[in-house]
N, C-alpha and C positions, 0 to 999 in steps of 0.2 A: 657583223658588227655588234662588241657587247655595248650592253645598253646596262647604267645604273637604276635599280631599283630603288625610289627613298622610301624609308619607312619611318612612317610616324614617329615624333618624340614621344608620347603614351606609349606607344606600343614597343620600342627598344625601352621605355622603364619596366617596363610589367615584366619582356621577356629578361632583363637585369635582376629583377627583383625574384623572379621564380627560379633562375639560375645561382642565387644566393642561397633561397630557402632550400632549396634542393643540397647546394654541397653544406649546409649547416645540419641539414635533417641527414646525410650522410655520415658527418663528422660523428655528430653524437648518438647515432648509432653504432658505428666503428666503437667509440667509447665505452657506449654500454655497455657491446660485446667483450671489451676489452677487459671493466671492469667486472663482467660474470663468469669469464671463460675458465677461471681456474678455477677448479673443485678443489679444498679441502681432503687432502686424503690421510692416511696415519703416516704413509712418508715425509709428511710438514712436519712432525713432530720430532721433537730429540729424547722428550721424557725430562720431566724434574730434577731427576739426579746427575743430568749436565750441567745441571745451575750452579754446583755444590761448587765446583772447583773455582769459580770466579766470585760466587755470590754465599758463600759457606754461611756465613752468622745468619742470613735471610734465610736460608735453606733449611737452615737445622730449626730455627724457630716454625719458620709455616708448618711443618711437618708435624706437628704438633696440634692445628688450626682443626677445627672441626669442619672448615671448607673441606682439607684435604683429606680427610679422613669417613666425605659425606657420601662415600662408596670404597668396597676393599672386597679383596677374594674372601670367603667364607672360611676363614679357620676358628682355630682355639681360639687364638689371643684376640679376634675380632669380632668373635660373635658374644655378646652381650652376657645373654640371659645364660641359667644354671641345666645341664642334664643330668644331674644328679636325681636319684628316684626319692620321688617325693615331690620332690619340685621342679618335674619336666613335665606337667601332666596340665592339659585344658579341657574341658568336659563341655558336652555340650547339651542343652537342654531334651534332644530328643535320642539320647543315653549312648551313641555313641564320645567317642575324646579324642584328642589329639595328644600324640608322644614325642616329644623331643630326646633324639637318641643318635647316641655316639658308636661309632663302629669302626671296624678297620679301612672302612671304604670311605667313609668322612660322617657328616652329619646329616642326618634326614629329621625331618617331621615327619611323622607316620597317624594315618588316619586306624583308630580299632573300633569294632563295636563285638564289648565283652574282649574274648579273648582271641575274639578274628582279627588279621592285620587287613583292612580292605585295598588301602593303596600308601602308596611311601616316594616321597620326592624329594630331592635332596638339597640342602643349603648349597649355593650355590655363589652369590654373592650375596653381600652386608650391604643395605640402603641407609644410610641416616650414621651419624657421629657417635649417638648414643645419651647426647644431652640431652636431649627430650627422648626417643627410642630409635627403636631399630626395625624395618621391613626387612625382607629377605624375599630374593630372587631363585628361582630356576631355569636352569636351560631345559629344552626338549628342542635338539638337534640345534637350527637357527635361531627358533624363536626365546623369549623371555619371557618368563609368568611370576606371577608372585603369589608365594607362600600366604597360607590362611592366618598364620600364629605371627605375632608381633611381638618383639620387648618393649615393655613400657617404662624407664626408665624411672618414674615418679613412684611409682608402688612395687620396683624390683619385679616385677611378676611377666610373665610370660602371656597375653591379650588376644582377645578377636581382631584381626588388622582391620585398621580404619574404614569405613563402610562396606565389612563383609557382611554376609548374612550369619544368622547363627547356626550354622553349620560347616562343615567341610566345603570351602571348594578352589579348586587349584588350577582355575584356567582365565584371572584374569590375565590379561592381553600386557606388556608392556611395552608403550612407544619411544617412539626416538626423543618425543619432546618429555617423554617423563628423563629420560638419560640424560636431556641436554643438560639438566639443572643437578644430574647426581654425581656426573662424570666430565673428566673433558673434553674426548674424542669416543667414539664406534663408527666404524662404517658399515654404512644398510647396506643390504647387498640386494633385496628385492626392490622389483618395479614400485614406484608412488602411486598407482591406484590398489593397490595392495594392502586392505586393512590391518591384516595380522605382519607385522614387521619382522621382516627376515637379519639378522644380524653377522658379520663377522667376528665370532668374538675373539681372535686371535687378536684384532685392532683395538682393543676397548684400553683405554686409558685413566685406571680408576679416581677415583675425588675431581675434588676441584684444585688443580695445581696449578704452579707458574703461570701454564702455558694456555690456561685459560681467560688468564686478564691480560696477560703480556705478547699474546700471541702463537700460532705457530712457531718454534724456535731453530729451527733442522738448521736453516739458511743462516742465521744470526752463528750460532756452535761453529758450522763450518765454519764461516767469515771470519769471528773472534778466534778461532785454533791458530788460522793459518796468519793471524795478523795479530797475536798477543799487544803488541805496542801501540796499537790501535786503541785509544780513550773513547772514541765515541761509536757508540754502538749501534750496530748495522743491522738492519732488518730485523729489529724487533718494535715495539710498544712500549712507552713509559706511559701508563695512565697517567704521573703525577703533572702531563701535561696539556690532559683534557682540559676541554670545556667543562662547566657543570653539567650541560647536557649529558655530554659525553658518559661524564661519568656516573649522572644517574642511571643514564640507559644499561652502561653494564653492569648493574647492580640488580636493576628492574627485572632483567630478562630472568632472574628466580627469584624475587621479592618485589616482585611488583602486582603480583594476584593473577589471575585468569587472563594469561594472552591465546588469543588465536594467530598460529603459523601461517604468513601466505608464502612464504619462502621454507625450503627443507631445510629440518634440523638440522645444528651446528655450521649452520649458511654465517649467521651474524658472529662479527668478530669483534674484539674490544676494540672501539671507537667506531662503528660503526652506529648507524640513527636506526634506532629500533624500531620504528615506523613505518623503514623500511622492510621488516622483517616479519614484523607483528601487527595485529588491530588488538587494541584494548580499550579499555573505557578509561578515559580520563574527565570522565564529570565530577564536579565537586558533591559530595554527599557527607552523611552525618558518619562521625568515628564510629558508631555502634554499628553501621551496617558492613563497615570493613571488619574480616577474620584478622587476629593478629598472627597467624602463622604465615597467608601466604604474601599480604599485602602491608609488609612494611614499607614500603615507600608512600603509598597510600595514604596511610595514617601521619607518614612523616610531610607530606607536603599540604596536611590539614592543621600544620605547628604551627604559634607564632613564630619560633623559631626561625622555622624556613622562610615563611612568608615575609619576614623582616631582614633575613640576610639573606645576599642574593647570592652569598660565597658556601653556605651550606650544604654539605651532600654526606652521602653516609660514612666516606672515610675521613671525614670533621671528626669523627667521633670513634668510626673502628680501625682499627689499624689490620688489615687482612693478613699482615707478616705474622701477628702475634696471637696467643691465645689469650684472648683475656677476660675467659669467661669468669664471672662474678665479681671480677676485679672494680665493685665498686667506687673505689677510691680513685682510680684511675680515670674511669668515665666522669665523675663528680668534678674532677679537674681540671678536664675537656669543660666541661661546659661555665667552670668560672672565669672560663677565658675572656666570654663574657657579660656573664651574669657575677661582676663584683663591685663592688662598693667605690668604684671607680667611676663606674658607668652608671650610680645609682639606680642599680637594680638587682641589688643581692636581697638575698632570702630575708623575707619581713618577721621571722620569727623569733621576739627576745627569749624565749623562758630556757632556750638553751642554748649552751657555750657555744660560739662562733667555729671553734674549733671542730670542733662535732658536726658541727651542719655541713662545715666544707669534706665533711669525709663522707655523706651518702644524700646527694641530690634526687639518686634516682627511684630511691621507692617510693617518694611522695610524689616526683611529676612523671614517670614511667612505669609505675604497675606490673604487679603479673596477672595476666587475666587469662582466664578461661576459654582455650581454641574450640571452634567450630568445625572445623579441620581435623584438628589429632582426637576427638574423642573415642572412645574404645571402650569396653566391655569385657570386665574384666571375669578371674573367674568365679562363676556362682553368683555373679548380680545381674541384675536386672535392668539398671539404668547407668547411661554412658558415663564414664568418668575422662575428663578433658582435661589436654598438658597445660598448665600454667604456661604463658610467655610472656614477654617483657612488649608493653605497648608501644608504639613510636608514635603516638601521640601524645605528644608533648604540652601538659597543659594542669591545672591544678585539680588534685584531687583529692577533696576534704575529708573524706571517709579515709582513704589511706594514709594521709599525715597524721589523722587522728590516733590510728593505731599503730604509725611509727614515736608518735611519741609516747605512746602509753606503754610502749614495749622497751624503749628508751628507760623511761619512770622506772619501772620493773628491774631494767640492767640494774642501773642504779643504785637500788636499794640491797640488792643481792651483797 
């Protein structure tokens, strides 16, 4: 004969409530998995020049950007500086120099002392635009190193690269997270306890294009081929529909200073929460202790600016389609948007024409100042010389208005 067991009302809640927690801590599990399971490989990718045919006028412009141009193969037309004799030479205090020289096999630096050649390595890729300077990369098999000689794009001249010693030496290390920020894609091909980084470079996808802010695109290209009539766009990224978060974070991730990776490079994708991806310091501290090279965001959310609009982020002000470097007048414009006489907070300054002040806002409240970062050594001196950059701190600065108007006074008179 069955017999019914009763069990407790406590006790069907608890075993209800552990039967919950159970398929919820299941669920988002499965999830997690779900959203880590796919790796990033260079087959996500289509390449920039599939943008052209749907997206041409954007296309022809960025190409142009010093984003996409903040990595390239090592040729003529990309490498900067001169090999011309005379002016391909760096010397170095303890009497050997370094030679920048052109050959049928491409271009090397080559280390001499007197007239012994001791070792020679070859340009191999271009790091950096050229707006401030240029590094230079070599391969040795997988790995990547970088070149002792820099261009420094402020005094023409050919440089000790930024915190070398003064000498030859041609074995630092390059990692994934220096690439994240100079390229869009590589895939590593060694293990992650592995300090010296093994690389594919058949997968290397040079600058910062498209498919950086906008996404992997392999998926979207096929999609849009096969479905021309199709207006709205399928598996890709429109930043222009971030959050602000959003879109400071992808901006952060190489202008935001010093992060540390707890996820593998090229993991974070535009829109994705950087937090996830990174630890950084977000404490508030004085402008002077931020570098203006690597942390403008930093200095940018130390602005009244930022602090006062909650719509503010870096493309308020840059347009990443366009190059528009120096375009003074342009930026000046952005920000009468709104700072003007509407909003009773345009520029307090009578002694000159209204006209004139709305065409250069930003050398009195964004400066060039002196990086900590880019200084270098140049040849036959002694002490570092540092790239001017434009501060994003945004704030007033009486010494440099002083000497924008005095240089003003001066036009003037001419």
């Amino acid at each position: 004969m069955n017999k019914t067991i009763a069990i407790p009302f406590r006790i069907k809640t608890a075993i209800t409530l552990s039967l919950i927690i159970a398929a919820v801590s299941f669920l988002t599990m499965c999830m997690r998995k779900e959203k880590t399971a796919k790796k990033i490989t260079s087959k996500d990718f289509a390449g920039s020049a599939s943008c052209q045919s749907c997206h041409k006028n954007i296309y022809d412009t960025h190409i142009n950007t010093a984003h996409f141009h903040t990595s390239e193969l090592a040729t003529a037309a990309s490498i900067k500086g001169s090999f011309e004799a005379g002016n391909n030479i760096f010397p170095y205090a303890n009497g050997t120099f370094m030679a920048m020289e052109k050959t049928a096999d491409g271009f090397f630096q080559v280390q001499y002392s007197g007239a012994n050649k001791l070792q020679s390595h070859p340009f191999d890729i271009v790091t950096g635009s050229g707006t401030k300077g240029q590094t230079y990369l070599w391969w040795d098999a997988n790995k990547l190193y970088q070149l002792p000689i820099t261009y420094f794009t402020q005094a023409h001249q050919w440089c000790n690269s930024p915190g070398f010693p003064e000498r030859a030496v041609f074995n630092r290390i390059i990692t994934s997270r220096c690439l994240e920020c100079h390229t869009t894609f590589i895939n590593k091909i060694s293990a992650p306890e592995i300090p010296k980084e093994d690389f594919d470079k058949n997968t290397i996808i040079y600058g910062i294009d498209c498919e950086r802010c906008h996404g992997p695109g392999a998926d979207h290209v096929a999609y849009q081929t096969q479905h021309p009539a199709d207006s709205t766009a399928k598996f890709i990224i429109n930043p222009a529909k971030f959050t602000r978060q959003q879109s400071l974070d992808l901006c952060a991730l190489c202008h935001g200073g010093k992060l540390q990776k707890t996820k593998p490079s090229f993991s974070f994708v535009a829109g994705d929460k950087l937090a996830d991806f990174f630890t950084w310091d977000s404490t508030a501290r004085e402008a002077l202790d931020i570098d203006v090279h690597g942390n403008q965001l930093g200095l940018l959310k130390l602005s009244k600016c930022f602090l006062q609009k909650s719509t503010l982020t870096c493309t308020t002000c840059h347009n990443p389609h366009q190059n528009e470097k120096n375009e003074l007048i342009v930026f000046s414009q952005r920000c009468m948007s709104c700072h003007n006489k509407e909003h009773n907070n345009f520029c307090t300054i009578t002694s000159v024409d209204e006209k004139i002040l709305k065409r250069n806002c930003i050398d009195c409240h964004m400066p060039k100042e002196p990086s900590r970062a880019i200084a270098v050594f140049l040849p036959g001196e002694d002490k570092l010389s540092s790239s001017l950059i434009r501060t994003h701190y945004i704030t007033n600065y009486p010494v440099e208005t002083q000497k924008y108007l005095d240089d003003l006074a001066r036009s003037t008179k001419k």
